[in-house]
C-alpha positions in Angstrom: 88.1 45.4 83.3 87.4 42.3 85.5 85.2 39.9 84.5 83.6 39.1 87.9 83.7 42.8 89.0 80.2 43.3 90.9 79.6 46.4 89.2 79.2 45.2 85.8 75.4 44.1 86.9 74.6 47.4 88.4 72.5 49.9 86.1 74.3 53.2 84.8 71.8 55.3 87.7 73.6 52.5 90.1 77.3 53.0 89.2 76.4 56.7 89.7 75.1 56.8 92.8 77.9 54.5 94.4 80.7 57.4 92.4 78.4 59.7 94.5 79.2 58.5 97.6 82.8 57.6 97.4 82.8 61.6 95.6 83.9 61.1 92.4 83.0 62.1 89.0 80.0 60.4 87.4 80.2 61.8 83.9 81.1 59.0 81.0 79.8 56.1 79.6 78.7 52.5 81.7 82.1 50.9 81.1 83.8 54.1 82.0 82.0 54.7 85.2 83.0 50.9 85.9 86.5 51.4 85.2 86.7 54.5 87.5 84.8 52.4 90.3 87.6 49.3 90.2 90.7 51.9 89.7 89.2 53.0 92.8 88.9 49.9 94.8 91.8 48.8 93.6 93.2 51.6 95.4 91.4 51.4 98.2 92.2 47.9 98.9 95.8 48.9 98.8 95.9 51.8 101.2 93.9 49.3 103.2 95.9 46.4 103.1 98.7 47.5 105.6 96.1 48.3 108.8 96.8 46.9 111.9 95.1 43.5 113.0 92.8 45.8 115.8 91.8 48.1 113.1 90.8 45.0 110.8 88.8 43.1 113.4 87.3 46.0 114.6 85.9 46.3 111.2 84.7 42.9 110.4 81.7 43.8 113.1 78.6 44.9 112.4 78.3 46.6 109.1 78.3 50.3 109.0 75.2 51.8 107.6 76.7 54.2 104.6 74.2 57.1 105.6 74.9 57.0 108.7 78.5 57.2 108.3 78.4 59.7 105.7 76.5 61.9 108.8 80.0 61.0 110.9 81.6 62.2 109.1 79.8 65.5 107.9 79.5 66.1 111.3 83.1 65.6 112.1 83.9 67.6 108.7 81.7 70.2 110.6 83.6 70.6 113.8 87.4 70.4 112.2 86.2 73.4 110.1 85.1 75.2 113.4 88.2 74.3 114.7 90.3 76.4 111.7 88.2 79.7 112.5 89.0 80.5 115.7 93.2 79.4 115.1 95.6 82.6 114.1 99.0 82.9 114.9 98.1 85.3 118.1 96.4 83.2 120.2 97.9 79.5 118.8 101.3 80.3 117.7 102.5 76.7 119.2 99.7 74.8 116.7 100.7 77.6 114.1 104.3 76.6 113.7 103.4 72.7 114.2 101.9 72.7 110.8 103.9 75.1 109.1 106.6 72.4 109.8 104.1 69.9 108.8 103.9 72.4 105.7 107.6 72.1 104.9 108.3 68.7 105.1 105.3 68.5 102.9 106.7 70.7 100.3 110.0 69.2 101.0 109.1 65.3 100.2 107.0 67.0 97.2 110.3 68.6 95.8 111.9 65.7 95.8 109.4 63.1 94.6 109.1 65.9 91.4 112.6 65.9 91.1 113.0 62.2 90.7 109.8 61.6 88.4 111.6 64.4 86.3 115.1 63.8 86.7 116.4 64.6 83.0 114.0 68.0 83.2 116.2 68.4 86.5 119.5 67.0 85.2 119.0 69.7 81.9 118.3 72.4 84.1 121.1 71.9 86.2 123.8 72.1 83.1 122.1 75.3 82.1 122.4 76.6 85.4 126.3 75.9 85.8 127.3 77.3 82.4 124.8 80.3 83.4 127.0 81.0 86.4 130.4 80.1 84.3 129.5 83.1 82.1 128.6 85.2 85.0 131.8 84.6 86.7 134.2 84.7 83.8 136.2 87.6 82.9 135.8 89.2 79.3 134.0 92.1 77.2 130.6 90.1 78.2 130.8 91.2 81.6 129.5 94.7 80.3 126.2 93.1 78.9 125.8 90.6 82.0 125.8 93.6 83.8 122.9 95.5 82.1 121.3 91.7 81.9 121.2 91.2 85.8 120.4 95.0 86.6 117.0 94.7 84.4 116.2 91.4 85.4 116.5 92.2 89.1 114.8 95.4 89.1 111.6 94.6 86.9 111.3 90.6 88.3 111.2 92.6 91.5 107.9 94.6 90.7 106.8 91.3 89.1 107.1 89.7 92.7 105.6 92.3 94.3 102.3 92.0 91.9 102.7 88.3 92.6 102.2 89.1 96.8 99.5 91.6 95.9 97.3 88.9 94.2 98.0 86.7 96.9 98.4 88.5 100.0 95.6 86.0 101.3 93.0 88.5 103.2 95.9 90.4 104.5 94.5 93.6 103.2 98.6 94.3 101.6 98.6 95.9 98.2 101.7 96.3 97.1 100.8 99.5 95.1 99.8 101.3 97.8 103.2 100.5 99.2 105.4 100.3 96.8 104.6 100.9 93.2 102.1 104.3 93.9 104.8 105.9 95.8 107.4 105.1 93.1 105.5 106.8 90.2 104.6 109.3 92.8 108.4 110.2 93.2 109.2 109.9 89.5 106.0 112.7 88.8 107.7 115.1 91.2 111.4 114.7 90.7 110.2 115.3 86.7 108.2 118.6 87.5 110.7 120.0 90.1 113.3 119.3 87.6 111.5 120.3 84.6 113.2 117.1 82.9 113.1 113.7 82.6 116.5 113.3 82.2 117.3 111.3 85.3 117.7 107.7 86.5 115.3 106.0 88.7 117.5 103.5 90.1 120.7 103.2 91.5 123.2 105.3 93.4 122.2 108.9 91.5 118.3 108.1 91.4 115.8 110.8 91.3 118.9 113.2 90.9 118.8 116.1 87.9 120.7 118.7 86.8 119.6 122.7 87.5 120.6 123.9 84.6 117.6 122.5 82.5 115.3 125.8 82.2 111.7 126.6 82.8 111.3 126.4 79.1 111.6 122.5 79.3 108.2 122.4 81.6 106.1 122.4 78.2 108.0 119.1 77.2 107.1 117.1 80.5 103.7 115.8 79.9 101.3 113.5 82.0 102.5 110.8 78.9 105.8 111.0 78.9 105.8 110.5 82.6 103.8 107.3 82.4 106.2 106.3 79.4 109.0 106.3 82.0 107.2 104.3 84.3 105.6 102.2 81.9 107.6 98.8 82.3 107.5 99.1 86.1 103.5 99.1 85.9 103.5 96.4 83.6 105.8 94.0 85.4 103.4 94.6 88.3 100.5 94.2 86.7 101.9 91.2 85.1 102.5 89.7 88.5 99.3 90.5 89.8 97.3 88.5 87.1 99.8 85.8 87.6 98.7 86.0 91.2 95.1 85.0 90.4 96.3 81.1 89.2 96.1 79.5 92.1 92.0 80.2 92.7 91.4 78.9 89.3 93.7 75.5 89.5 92.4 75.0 93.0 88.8 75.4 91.9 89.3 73.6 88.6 90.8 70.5 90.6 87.9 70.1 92.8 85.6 70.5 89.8 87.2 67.7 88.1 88.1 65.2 91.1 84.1 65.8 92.2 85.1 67.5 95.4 83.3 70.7 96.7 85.5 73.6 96.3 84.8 75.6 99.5 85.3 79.0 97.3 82.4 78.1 95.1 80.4 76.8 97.9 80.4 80.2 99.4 79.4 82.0 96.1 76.1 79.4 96.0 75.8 80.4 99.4 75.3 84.2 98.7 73.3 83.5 95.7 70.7 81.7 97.6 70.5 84.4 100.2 67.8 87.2 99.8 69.0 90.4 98.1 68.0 92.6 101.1 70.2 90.4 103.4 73.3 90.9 101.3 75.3 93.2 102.5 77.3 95.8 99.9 80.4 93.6 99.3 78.1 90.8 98.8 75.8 92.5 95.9 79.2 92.9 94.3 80.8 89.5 94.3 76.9 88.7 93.0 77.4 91.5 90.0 80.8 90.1 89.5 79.5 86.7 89.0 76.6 87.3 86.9 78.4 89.2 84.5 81.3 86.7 84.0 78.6 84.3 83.4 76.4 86.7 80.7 79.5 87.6 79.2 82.7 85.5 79.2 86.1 86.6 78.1 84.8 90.3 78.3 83.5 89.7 81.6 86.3 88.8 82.7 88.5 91.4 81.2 85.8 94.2 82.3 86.2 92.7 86.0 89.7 92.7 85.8 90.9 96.2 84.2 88.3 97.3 87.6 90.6 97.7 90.5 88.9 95.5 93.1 89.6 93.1 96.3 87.3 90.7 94.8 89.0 88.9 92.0 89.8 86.2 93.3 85.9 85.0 92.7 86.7 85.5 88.9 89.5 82.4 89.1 87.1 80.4 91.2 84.3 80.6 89.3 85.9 80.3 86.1 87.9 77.1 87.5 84.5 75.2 88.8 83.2 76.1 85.5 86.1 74.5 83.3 86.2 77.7 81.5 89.9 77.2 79.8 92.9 78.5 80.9 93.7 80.6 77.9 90.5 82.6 78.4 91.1 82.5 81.7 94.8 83.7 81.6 94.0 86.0 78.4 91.3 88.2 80.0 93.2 88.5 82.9 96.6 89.1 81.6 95.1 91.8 79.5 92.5 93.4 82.1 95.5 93.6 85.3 99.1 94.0 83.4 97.5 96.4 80.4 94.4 98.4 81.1 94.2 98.0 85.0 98.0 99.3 86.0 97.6 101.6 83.0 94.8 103.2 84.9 96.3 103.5 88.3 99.9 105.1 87.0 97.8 107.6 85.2 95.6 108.4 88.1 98.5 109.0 90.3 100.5 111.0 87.9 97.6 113.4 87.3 96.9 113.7 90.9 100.1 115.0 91.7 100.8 117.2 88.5 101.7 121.1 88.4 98.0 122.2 88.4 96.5 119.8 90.8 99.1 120.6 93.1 99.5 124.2 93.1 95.2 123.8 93.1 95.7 122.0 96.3 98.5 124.6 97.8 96.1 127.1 97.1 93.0 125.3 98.9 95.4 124.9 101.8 96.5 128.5 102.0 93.3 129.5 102.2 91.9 126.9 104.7 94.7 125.7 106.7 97.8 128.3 106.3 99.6 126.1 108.8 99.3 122.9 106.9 100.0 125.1 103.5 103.3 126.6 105.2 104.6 122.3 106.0 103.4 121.6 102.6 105.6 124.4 100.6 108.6 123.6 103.3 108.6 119.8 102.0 108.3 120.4 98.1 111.2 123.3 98.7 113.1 120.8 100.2 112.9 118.2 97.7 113.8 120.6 94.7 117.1 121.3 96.8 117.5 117.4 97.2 116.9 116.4 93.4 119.6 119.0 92.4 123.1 118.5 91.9 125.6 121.6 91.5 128.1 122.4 89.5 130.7 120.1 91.4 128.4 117.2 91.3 127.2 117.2 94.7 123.4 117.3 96.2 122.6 120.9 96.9 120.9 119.3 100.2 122.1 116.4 101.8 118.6 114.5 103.8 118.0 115.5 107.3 118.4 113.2 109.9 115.6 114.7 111.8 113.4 113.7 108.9 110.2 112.2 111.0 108.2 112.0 108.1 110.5 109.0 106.4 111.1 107.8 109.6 107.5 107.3 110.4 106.7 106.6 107.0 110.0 103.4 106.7 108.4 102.3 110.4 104.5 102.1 108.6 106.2 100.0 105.7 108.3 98.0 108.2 105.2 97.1 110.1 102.7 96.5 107.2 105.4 94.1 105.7 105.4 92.0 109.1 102.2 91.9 109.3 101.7 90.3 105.6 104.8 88.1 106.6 102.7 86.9 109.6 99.4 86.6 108.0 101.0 84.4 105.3 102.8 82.2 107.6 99.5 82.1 109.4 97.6 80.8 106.0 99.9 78.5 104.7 99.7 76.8 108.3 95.8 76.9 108.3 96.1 75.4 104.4 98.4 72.7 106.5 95.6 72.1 108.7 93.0 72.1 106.8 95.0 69.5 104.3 96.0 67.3 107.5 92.0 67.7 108.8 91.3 66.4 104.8 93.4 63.2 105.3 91.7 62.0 108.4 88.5 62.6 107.0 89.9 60.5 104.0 90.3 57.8 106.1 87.1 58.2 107.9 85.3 57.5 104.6 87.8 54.7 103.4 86.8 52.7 105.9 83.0 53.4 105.6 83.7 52.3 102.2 85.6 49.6 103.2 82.8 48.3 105.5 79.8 48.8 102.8 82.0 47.2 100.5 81.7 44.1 102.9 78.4 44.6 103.9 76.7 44.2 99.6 79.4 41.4 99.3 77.6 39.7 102.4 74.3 40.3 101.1 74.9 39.1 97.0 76.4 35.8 98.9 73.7 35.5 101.1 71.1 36.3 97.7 73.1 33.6 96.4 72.6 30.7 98.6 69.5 30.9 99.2 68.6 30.5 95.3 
């Protein structure tokens, strides 16, 4: 700490109000908050020191007035943040793919600078990596194992990515288990009652595929458990992505907590909070249930809020991040609530929706209301016994039709709800861009207020001085 620093006079109310204004924490004791002030001048003075003679000369006018300046520039925070509501990728692709370039070269020079601050983590990794791929490549009796190996971990890492774009599908609307994982356990529930069995694979070139000679008898044995048992891992791995799709709220929210930023998140939850009940609208009076019973009850909130399939988790990381609450809580309660009881929940809703009873309930209700519908219905489930069976020789008893509009519209849906997540992300991480960018120059705009108030209590404590 420098002896001659100017803020070793100033009161502990002092040193806090000047950390307000140049937004950064004011918790600790005096010598702390003077030690945060200096580390911070110190860097200010450096980013400073390498402006242009115009810039510099410009700024040794008249002093800024720190109010005023800090209404610049929340007027100019103001109108950047209009100017990210009305960009999307449909009417601005040319400013969309500026910053997504802007975005890579970002992540790019971030890479690298990580790399080379961590160079023996990389230089470690590397060596495991070529003796991973020696293994892989080498002949021997491993190659059966490494087989199994790679088969499990690309099958179940790919249900843990798709739970990973779920969480963060960033307002897209895309849940992958509506897509993906719902229509897999739905196709493992049928193929097991059609085939009275659960003696088939659910991957690979013979998938979904059963033999006819298992009897009626064996209908008994195929239970609403022993379905989800087959699926269990599948739903887990998803559900495990999904809660690790809910980090990046909480670390984003936590940062700004701790650097004294506002997080933009929270600010809308305070927002809503200080709004009338009648003006809320029914989302609203949720995300305001949500929050007041994380905050009544903690871990169990959380855990209660997450086993609930929702849209609105994402509140749960941010307000757990502003408040500090710690990651193992955090983690825990989630982990728990989405990859145990939450998945659980959803595989055994779909299973039971589209067991023996519910299903010939439904054929029944359709034969009765709509014999038409009933009549397509029947056709379909006929057709898909015939597919899952094999005969004697080992060939499918009926080979898919080409004419079959139903996957074809059905493949053309996914196709199209999988570009439009594609181009909604893309369209986010350029508006993070943005928004990051928009951050800098507001940065800059409040470096050199600082700068220039800096000057201006300098002036005055020299000009206090001489005229004692």
């Amino acid at each position: 700490m420098s002896a001659n620093s100017p803020f070793r006079s100033l009161s502990v109310q002092k040193l806090q109000d000047e950390l307000r204004f140049r937004k950064l924490p004011i918790g600790g004791t005096k010598s702390v908050l003077v030690a945060r002030l200096e580390e911070y001048e110190g860097q200010l003075n450096a980013d400073t020191a390498s402006e242009d003679d115009s810039d510099r000369n410009a700024s040794n006018g008249a002093a800024i007035n720190p109010e005023v300046a800090g209404d610049a520039i929340e007027a100019r925070r103001r109108e950047l943040a209009k100017q990210r509501v009305g960009i999307s990728i449909w009417n601005s692709p040319l400013v969309i793919l500026k910053y997504l370039i802007l975005y890579i070269s970002d992540s790019l020079v971030l890479g690298l600078q990580t790399m080379v601050a961590h160079v023996w983590v990389v230089v470690a990794m590397l060596c495991l990596l070529v003796a991973g791929v020696a293994v892989y490549l080498a002949e021997g009796p491993h190659q059966g194992t490494v087989a199994v190996l790679e088969s499990q971990v690309l099958w179940y890492g790919w249900w843990l990515v798709l739970g990973i774009a779920s969480s963060i599908g960033l307002g897209t609307g895309l849940h992958t288990f509506v897509l993906f994982l719902g229509p897999h356990i739905a196709h493992v529930t049928l193929t097991a009652y059609q085939c009275h069995s659960l003696d088939f694979e659910t991957r690979g070139p013979d998938s979904f595929i059963c033999e006819p000679s298992v009897g009626q008898a064996a209908t008994a044995a195929v239970t609403v458990w022993q379905i989800a048992k087959k699926v269990r891992l599948e739903s887990f791995f998803w559900g495990l992505g999904t809660s690790i799709g809910e980090l990046p709220p909480y670390f984003v929210a936590r940062a700004a907590a701790a650097a004294g930023r506002d997080d933009q998140g929270f600010a809308s939850i305070e927002g809503l909070l200080a709004r009338p009940k009648s003006e809320r609208t029914v989302g609203e009076r949720v995300q305001v249930a949500m929050y007041n019973l994380m905050q009544s009850l903690g871990f169990f909130g959380i855990l209660l809020c997450a086993s609930i399939p929702n849209p609105l988790f994402d509140l749960a990381g941010i307000v757990c991040g502003h408040f500090g609450v710690p990651f193992m809580t955090f983690f825990g309660a989630t982990f728990l609530g989405k990859a145990v009881f939450k998945s659980s929940i959803q595989t055994i809703s779909v299973i039971l929706m589209l067991s023996e009873d519910i299903l010939a309930f439904i054929l029944t209700e359709l034969q009765s209301y709509a014999p038409t519908l009933h009549d397509f219905v029947q056709k379909l489930l006929d057709e898909q016994v015939k597919r899952y069976q094999k005969r004697p020789d080992g060939a499918h008893e009926l080979k898919p039709s080409k004419s079959n509009y139903l996957g074809a519209l059905w493949n053309a849906l996914l196709v199209c709800m999988i570009g439009y997540f594609i181009a909604s992300l893309l369209e986010s991480l350029a508006i993070a861009q943005m928004k990051k960018e928009h951050e800098r120059e507001l940065q800059r705009l409040q470096k050199r207020a600082l700068k220039e108030h800096r000057k201006q209590v300098q002036t005055n404590t020299e000009s206090a001085t001489k005229l004692e």
